[in-house]
N, C-alpha and C positions, 0 to 999 in steps of 0.2 A: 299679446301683453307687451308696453312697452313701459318703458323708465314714467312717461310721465301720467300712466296710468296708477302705479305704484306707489307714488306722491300722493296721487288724491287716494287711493285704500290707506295709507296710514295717513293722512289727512285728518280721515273721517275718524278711525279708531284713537287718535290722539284729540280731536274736535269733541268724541261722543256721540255725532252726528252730522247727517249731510247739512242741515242747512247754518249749523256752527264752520264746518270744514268749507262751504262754498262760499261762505264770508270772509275766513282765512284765508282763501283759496284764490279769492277772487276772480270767482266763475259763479255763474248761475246753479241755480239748485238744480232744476232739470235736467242740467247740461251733466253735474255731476253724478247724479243720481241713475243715468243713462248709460255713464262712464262702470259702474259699478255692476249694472248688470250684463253690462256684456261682458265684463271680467269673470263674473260669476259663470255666463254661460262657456265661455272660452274655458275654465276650468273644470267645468261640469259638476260644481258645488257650492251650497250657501254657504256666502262669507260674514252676513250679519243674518241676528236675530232682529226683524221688526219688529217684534210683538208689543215692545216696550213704546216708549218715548224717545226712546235713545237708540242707539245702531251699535247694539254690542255682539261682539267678532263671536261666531260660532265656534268650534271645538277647529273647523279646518281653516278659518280666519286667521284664530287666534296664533298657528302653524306660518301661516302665509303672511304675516306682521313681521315675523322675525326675520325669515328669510327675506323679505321688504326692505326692512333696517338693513339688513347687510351688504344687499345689490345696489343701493341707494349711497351708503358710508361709500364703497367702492366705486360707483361709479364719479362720486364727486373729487373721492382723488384721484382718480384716473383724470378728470378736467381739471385739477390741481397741476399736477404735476403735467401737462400738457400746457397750460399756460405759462408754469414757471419755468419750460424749455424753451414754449414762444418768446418771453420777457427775459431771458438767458438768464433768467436766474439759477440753473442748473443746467447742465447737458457735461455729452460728452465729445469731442470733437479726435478723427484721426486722420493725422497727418501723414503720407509717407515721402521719406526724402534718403538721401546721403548724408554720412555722418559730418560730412565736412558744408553741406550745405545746410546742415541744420544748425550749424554753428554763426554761419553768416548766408543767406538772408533771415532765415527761419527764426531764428531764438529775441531779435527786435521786434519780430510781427505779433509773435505768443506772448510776449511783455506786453503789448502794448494790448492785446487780446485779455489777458487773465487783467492787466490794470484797469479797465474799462466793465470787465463782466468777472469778478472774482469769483463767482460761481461754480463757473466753466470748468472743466475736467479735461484737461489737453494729452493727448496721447500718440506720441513720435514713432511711428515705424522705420526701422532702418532698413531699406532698401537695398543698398549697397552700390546699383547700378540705374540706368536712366530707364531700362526696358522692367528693371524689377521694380520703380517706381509706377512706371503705366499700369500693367499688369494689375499693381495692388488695386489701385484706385479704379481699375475696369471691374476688380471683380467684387469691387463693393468692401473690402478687405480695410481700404482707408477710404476718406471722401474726398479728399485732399493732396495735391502732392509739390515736393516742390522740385527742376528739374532742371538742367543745364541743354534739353535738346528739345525742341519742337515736337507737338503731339503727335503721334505716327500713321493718325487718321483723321477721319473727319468726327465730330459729333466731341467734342472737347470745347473747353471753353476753358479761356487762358487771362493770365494778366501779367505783364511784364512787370519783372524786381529788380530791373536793373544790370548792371555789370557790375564785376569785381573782376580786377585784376592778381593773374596769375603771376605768383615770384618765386624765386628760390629762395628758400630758408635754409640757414645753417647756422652754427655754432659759428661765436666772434672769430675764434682762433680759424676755423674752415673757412671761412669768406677775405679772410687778411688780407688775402693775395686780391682780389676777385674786382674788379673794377662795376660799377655801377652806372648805367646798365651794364650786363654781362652778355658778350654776343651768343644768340644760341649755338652757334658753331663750336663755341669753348664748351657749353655745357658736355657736349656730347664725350670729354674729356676728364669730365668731376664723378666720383664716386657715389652715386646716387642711392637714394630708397626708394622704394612706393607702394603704393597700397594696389596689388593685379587689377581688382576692381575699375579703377580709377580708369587706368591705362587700356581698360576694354572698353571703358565708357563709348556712347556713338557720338559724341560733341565734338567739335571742331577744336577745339580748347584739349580734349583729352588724348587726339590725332597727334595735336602738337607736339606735345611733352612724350609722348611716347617716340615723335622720331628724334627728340633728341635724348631720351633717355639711352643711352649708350653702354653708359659700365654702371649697370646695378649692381650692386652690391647685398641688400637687401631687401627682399620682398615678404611684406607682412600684413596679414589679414586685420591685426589691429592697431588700428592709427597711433591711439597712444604708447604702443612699444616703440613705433615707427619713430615718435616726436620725441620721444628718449633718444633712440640712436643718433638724431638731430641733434638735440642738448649734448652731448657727449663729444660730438666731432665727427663720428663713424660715418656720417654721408650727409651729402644736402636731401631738400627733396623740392617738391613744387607745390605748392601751397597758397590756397587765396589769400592777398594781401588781408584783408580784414578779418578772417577765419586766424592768420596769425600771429595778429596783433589780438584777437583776444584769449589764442591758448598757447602761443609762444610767443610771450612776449619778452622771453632775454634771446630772440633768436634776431641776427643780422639778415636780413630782407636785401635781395637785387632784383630788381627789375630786370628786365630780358629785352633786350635787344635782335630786332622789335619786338615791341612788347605785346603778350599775350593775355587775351583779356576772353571773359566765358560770362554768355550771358543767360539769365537766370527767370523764371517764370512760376509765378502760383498757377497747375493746373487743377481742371476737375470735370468730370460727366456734364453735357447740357444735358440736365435734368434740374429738377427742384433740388433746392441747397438746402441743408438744414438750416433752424437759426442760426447755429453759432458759425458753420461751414461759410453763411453769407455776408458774417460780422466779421472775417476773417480776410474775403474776399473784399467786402469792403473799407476796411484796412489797410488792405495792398495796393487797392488803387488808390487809397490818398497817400502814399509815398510822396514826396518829395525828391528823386533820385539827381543827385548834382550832375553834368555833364565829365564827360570820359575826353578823353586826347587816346586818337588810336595811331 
């Protein structure tokens, strides 16, 4: 028994008969009439009464109409809703990243994702770290991830986001002194914060900051208590330039001498993308990213 067998049985009991239903049907009479008795024999009972003019459903027909109707309603939204994930008119897409890289590159790509397909249903896993980003997305957890280090195998499939450079942030009164650039040698002298994460990260960019992070002061699991003790004066910390200009923006920025800069990738499994996973990806590669001075 399949789906389009079950078409032409309520065909007919909606027709009245086969050769109304192979008109509607647009199939031969033979062809459907053929179609009906091996249905019959596959179920091991008569589904019409022939005796009439008409082809009306038997007591266990009349049973197998309904359940017809319902496999049929169902199966059409099941290709409903399959289509309107193909045409993204719905779905749901997960991303996993770092809470600071989901603020810059991440949070421009999913604007310009939900603006393009409003449908969409975007869902941000915070990772925390670059190995807890892989991870996710190896185990099916996200489809998506976003990462400051190289995939740590083979069988990934990447798109560069660019660079952002890394600065100190601090409070106006905390940076007064503080010449722009700032040599990292001095950092290692400044009262600092971070987030441990960060500073475990395996990037070249998070190696950095850690050898000069020198006199922590405070270590905090959540960023925004961290970018409080910033606002306040209590310590600098290191922070991507554009991650800071869009959630601390009364904070004085210096660049670092020489300047540190950490570069940034959509990865994902080579396997099949979902739609939206591939509307995402192709998004990233139409970037525009301006050129860097390193």
């Amino acid at each position: 028994m399949d789906l389009r067998t079950l078409r032409y049985f309520v065909a007919v009991v909606d027709e009245g008969g086969m050769t109304q239903a192979a008109r509607a049907l647009f199939v031969s009479q033979p062809s459907l009439s053929l179609a009906m008795r091996q249905l019959e024999d596959e179920l091991g009972v008569r589904l019409f009464d022939r005796s009439g003019r008409r082809a009306v459903p038997t007591a266990d027909g009349a049973r197998l109409v309904s359940l017809a109707r319902q496999v049929i309603a169902e199966a059409d939204g099941a290709r409903e809703r399959v289509r309107q994930v193909s045409d993204l008119e719905v779905g749901r897409l997960v991303v996993a990243t770092s809470t600071t890289l989901a603020v810059h590159p991440l949070t421009p790509l999913v604007a310009a994702l939900r603006g393009r397909h409003p449908g969409l249903e975007v869902h941000v896993r915070d990772a925390s770290t670059a190995a807890g980003i892989f991870d996710r997305v190896r185990s099916g957890e996200a489809e998506l991830g976003v990462a400051d280090v190289p995939p740590p195998d083979a069988g990934w499939g990447r798109c560069d986001l660019g660079a952002e450079e890394i600065v100190l942030a601090a409070s106006p009164g905390f940076a007064a002194g503080l010449p722009d650039p700032v040599a990292r040698a001095r950092v290692a002298g400044l009262d600092l914060g971070v987030v441990p994460a960060d500073l475990d990260s395996a990037s070249a960019a998070a190696a950095a900051a850690a050898s000069m992070a020198g006199r922590v002061r405070a270590r905090c699991a959540h960023r925004a208590m961290l970018w409080e003790l910033v606002r306040d004066g209590t310590v600098a910390t290191f922070v991507g330039r554009d991650t800071a200009n869009a959630v601390m923006p009364w904070a004085a920025l210096r660049s670092l001498d020489p300047p540190l800069w950490r570069d940034v990738s959509l990865i994902w499994r080579e396997q099949a993308l979902s739609p939206a996973g591939a509307a995402l990806v192709e998004l990233a590669r139409g970037r525009d990213e301006p050129p860097r001075d390193r």
